[in-house]
C-alpha positions as CSV (number, residue, x, y, z in Angstrom):
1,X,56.8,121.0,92.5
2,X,55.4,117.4,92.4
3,X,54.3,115.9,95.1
4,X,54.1,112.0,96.4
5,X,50.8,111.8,96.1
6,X,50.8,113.0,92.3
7,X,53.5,110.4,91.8
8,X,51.8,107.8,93.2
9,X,48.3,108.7,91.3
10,X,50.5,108.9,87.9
11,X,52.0,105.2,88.7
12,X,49.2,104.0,89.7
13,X,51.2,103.0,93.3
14,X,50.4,103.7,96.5
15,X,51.9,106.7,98.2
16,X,53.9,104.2,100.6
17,X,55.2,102.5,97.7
18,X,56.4,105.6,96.4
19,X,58.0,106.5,100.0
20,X,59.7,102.9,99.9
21,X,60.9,103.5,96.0
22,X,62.3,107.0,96.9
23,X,63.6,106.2,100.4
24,X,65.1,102.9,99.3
25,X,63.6,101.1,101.8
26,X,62.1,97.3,101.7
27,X,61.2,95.3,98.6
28,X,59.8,96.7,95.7
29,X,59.2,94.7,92.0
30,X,61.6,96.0,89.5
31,X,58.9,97.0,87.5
32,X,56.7,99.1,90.3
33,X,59.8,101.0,91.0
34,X,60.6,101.7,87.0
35,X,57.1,102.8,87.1
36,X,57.7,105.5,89.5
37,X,60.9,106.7,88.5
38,X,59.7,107.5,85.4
39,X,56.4,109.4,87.4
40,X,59.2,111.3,88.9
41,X,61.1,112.2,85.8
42,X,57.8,113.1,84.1
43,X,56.6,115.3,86.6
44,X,60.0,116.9,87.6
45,X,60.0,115.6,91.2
46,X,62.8,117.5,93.5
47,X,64.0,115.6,96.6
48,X,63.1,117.7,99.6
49,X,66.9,117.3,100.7
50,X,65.7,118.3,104.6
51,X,62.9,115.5,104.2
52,X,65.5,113.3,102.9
53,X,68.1,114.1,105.4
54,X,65.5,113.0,108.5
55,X,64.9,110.0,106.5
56,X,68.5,109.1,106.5
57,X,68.9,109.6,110.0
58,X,66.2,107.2,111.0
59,X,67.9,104.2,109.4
60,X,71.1,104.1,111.5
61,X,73.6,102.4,109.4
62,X,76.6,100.3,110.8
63,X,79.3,100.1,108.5
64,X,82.7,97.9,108.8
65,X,86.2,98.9,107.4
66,X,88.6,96.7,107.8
67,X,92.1,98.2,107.4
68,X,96.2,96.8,107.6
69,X,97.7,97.5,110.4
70,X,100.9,100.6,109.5
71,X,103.7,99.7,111.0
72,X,104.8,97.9,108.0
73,X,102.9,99.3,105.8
74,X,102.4,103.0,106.2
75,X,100.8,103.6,102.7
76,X,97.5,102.5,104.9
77,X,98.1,105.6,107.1
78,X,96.8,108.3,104.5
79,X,93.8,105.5,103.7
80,X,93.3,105.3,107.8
81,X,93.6,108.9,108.4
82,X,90.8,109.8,105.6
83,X,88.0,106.9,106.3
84,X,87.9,108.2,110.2
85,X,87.0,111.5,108.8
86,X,84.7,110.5,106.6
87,X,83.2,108.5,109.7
88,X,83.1,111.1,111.2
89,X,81.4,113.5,109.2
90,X,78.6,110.5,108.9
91,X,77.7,110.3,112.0
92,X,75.4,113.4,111.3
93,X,73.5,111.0,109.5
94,X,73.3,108.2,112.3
95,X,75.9,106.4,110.6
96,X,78.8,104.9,112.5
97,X,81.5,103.0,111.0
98,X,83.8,100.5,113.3
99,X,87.4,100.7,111.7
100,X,89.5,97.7,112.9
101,X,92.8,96.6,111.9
102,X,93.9,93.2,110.3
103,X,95.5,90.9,113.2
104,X,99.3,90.3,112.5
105,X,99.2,87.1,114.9
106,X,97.4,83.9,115.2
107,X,96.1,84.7,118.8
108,X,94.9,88.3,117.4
109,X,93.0,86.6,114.7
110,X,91.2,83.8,116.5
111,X,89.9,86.9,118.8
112,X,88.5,88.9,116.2
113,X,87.1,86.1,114.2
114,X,85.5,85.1,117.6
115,X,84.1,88.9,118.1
116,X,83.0,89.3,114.5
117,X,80.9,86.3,114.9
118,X,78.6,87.5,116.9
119,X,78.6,91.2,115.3
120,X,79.2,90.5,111.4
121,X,75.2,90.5,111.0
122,X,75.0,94.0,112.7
123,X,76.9,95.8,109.7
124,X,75.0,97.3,106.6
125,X,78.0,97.3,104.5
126,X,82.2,96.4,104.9
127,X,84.9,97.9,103.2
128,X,87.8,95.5,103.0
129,X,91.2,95.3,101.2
130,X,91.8,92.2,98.7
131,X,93.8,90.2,101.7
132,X,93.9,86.6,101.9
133,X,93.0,86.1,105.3
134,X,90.6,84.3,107.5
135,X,88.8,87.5,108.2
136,X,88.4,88.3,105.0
137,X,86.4,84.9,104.7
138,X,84.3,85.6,107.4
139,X,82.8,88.9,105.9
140,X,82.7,87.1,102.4
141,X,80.5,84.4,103.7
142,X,78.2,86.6,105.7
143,X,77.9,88.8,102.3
144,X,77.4,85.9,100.4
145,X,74.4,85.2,102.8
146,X,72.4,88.0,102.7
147,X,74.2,90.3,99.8
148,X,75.5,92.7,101.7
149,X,77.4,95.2,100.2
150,X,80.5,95.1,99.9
151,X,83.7,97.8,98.5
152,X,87.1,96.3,97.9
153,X,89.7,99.6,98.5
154,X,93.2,98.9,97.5
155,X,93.1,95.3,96.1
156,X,90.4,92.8,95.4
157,X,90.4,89.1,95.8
158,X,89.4,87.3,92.4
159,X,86.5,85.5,92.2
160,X,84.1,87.8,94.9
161,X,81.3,89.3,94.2
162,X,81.7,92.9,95.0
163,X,79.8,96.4,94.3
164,X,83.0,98.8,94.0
165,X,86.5,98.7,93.8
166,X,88.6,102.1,95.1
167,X,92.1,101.8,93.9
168,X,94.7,102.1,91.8
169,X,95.1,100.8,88.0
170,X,98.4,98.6,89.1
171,X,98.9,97.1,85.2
172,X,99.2,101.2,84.5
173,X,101.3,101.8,87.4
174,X,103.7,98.9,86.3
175,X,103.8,100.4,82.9
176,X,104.6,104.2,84.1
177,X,107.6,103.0,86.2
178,X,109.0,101.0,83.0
179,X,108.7,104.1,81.3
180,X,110.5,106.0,84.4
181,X,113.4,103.3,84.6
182,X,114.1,104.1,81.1
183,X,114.4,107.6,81.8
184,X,116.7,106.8,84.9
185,X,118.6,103.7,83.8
186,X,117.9,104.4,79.6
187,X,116.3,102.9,77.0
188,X,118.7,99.5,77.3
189,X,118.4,99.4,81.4
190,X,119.1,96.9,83.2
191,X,116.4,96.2,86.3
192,X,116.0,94.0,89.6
193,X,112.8,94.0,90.9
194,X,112.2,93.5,94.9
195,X,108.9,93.4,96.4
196,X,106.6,92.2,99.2
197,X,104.3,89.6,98.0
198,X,102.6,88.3,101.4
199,X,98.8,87.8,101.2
200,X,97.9,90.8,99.0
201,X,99.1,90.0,95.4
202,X,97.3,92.0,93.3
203,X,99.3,94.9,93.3
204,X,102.6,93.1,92.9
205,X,101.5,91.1,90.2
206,X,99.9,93.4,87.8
207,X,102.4,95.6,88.4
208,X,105.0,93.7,87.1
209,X,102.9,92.4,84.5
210,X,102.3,95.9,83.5
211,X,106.0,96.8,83.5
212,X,106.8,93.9,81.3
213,X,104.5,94.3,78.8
214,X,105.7,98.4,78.5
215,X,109.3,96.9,78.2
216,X,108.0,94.5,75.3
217,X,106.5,97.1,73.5
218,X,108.5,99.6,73.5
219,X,111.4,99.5,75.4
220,X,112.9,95.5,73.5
221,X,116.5,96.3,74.8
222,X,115.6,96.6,78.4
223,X,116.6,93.7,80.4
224,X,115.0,92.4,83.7
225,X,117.5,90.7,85.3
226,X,116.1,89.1,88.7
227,X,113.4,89.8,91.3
228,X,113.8,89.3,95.0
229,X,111.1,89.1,97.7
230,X,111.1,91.7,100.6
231,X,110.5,89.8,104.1
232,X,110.1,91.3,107.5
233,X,113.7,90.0,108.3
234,X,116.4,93.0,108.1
235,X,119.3,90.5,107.4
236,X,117.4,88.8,105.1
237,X,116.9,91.7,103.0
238,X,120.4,92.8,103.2
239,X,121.2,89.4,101.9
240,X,119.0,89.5,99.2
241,X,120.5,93.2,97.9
242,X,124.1,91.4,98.3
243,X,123.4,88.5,96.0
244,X,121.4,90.9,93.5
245,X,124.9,93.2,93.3
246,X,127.0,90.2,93.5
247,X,124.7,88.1,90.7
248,X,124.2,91.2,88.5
249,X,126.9,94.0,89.2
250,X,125.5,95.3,85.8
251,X,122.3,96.7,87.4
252,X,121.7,100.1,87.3
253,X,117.8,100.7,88.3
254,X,115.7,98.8,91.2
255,X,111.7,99.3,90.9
256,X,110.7,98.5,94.7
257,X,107.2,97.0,93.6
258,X,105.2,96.4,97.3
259,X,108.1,98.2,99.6
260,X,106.8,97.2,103.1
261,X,108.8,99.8,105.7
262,X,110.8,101.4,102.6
263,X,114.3,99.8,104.9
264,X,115.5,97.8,101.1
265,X,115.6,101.2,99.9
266,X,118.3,102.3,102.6
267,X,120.0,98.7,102.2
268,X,120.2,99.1,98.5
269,X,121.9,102.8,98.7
270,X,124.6,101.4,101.9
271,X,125.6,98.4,99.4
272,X,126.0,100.7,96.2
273,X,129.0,102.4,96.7
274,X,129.5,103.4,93.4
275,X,126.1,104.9,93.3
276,X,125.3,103.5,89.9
277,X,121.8,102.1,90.9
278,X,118.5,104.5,90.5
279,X,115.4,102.9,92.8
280,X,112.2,103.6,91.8
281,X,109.4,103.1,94.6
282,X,105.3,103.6,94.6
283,X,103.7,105.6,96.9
284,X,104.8,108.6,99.5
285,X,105.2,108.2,103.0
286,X,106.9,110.5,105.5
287,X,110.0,108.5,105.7
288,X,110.7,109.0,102.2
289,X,111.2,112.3,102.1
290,X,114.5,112.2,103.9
291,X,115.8,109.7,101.4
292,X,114.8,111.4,98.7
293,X,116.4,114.0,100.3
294,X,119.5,111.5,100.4
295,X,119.2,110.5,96.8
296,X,118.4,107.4,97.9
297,X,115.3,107.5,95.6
298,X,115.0,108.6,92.5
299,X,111.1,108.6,91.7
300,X,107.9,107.4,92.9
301,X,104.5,106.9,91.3
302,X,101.2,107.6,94.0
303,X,97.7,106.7,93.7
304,X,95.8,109.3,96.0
305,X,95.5,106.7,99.3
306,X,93.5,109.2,100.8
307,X,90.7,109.0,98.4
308,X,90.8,104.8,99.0
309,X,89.0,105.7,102.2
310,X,87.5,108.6,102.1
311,X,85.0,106.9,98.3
312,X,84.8,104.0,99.5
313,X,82.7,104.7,102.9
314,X,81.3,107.8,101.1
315,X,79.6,105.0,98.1
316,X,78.6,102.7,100.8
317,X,76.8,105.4,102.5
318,X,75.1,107.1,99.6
319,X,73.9,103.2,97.9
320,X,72.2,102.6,101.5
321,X,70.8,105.7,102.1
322,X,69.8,107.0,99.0
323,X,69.9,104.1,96.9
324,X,72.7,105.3,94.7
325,X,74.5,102.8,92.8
326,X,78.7,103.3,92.4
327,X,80.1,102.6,89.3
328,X,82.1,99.4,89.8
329,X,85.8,100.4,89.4
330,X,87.1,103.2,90.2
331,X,90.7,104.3,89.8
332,X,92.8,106.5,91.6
333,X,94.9,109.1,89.7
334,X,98.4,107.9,89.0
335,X,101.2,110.8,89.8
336,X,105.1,111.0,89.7
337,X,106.7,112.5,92.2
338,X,111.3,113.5,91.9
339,X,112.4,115.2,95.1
340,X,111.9,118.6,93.0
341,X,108.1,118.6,93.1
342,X,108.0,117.4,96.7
């Protein structure tokens, strides 16, 4: 097997530019390190993956994930649950990753800016969710600075530099449920919308962007009739489902875009008594399976949450350590999911 010093000889490098090129460690001129990476291909140069291992170790890297706090949004449990494991199994490498949630109040966000001040240049890379927030700002700056890298899971904000997205294809997932509410409601549906738009509009957007454009296409006697916003406000809500009935008593499927807590779902089955309407959702969370259950829902469409934190910390880890470059997007699988396959 090849060794540094026949790399180095063959590059005409020294062996501690080779260590740096191969370690990934401190500058090195585009050209020196093409020079030997093709030595190493040449001479059929294996890692010593014990060698590499102690190297890895000796770096410590800090990494920041940033994640949305559940209570309203419990598709981030699955996302939480699966980037502290992967944390976890890091920290063989010397690797330790704070996981802190977004504030939800003015007082909570003024702290953690404040903190994150004085401990933003600490981090080696942040994973972050495409929310408009002050926080968000804050990490984007600081990366900005010193191009640190960066993974948008979930969402991205437009306009950011960024090395990967994890997350899923929303203009596809918009165009599966119009092909699932023509299956429920038939080829001439008629469809209310109702989603949470708040400060991550990505997923809303190209959802139902995605949705119209598979109703164009294919589906030209569908009709969307109206869309409604999903607050935090339980009276609100049922308000909203009353003047959707009342406005258009012809509606027969709801897609529930950005569901928050999953509550419109119930609100929408306790003002249909005739049972007409079908409600398509995204995502699965534990409280859905009782209303499935209920046939309170009729079908949802997921996008693997678990692998949103699991890649994203994993590319992080594996660009810094071992100078492995992610490919920018990567999609989660889209699945259906009917309370038989549950």
């Amino acid at each position: 097997m090849a060794t540094i010093t026949e790399i180095a000889k063959l590059a005409g490098v020294s062996i501690g530019t080779v260590d740096r090129v191969l370690h990934n460690r401190g500058y090195v001129k585009a050209e020196t390190r093409e020079r030997v990476e093709k030595a190493c291909e040449e001479l059929k140069y294996v890692p010593n993956k014990v060698a590499q291992g102690l190297a890895v170790r000796k770096k410590k890297l800090r990494f920041l994930f940033m994640i949305p706090k559940t209570e309203y949004s419990p598709f981030f449990i699955p996302v939480r649950e699966s980037a502290e494991k992967k944390a976890k199994s890091l920290e063989a490498y010397a690797a330790t990753t704070d996981i802190i949630e977004y504030p939800d109040t003015s007082a909570d966000e003024k702290r953690l800016i404040k903190q994150l001040k004085k401990t933003i240049s600490e981090y080696d890379g942040v994973c972050i969710t495409g929310i408009t927030s002050p926080v968000n700002d804050l990490i984007i700056e600081e990366q900005k600075k010193r191009e640190m890298p960066l993974v948008f899971y979930n969402s991205r904000l437009e306009g950011v530099d960024h090395m990967a997205y994890v997350g899923c294809d929303y203009l596809a997932s918009g165009r599966l449920a119009a092909g699932l509410s023509a299956i429920a409601g038939g080829n001439d549906a008629k469809i209310c919308f109702f989603t949470e738009f708040g400060n991550i509009k990505e997923s809303a957007t190209e959802r139902i962007r995605g949705f119209q454009n598979e109703m164009d296409s294919h589906y030209p006697n569908m009709q969307l009739l109206g869309k409604w916003s999903i607050s935090l406000d339980r009276e609100e809500n049922r308000q909203a489902v009353r003047e959707m009935l009342s406005k258009y008593p012809e509606t027969n499927v709801v897609y529930v875009i950005n569901p928050r807590d999953y509550d419109i779902c119930r609100l929408i089955a306790a003002e249909d008594t005739d049972h007409r309407i079908k409600i398509i959702t995204n995502d699965l969370v534990a409280v859905q399976y009782e209303m499935f259950h209920k046939g309170m829902i009729s079908a949802t469409i997921c996008q693997e949450p678990e692998k949103q934190g699991k890649l994203s910390l994993e590319m992080l880890f594996n660009y810094l350590a071992y100078g492995t470059v992610p490919k920018k997007v990567n999609y989660t699988e889209l699945s259906i999911h009917i309370e038989q396959n549950l």
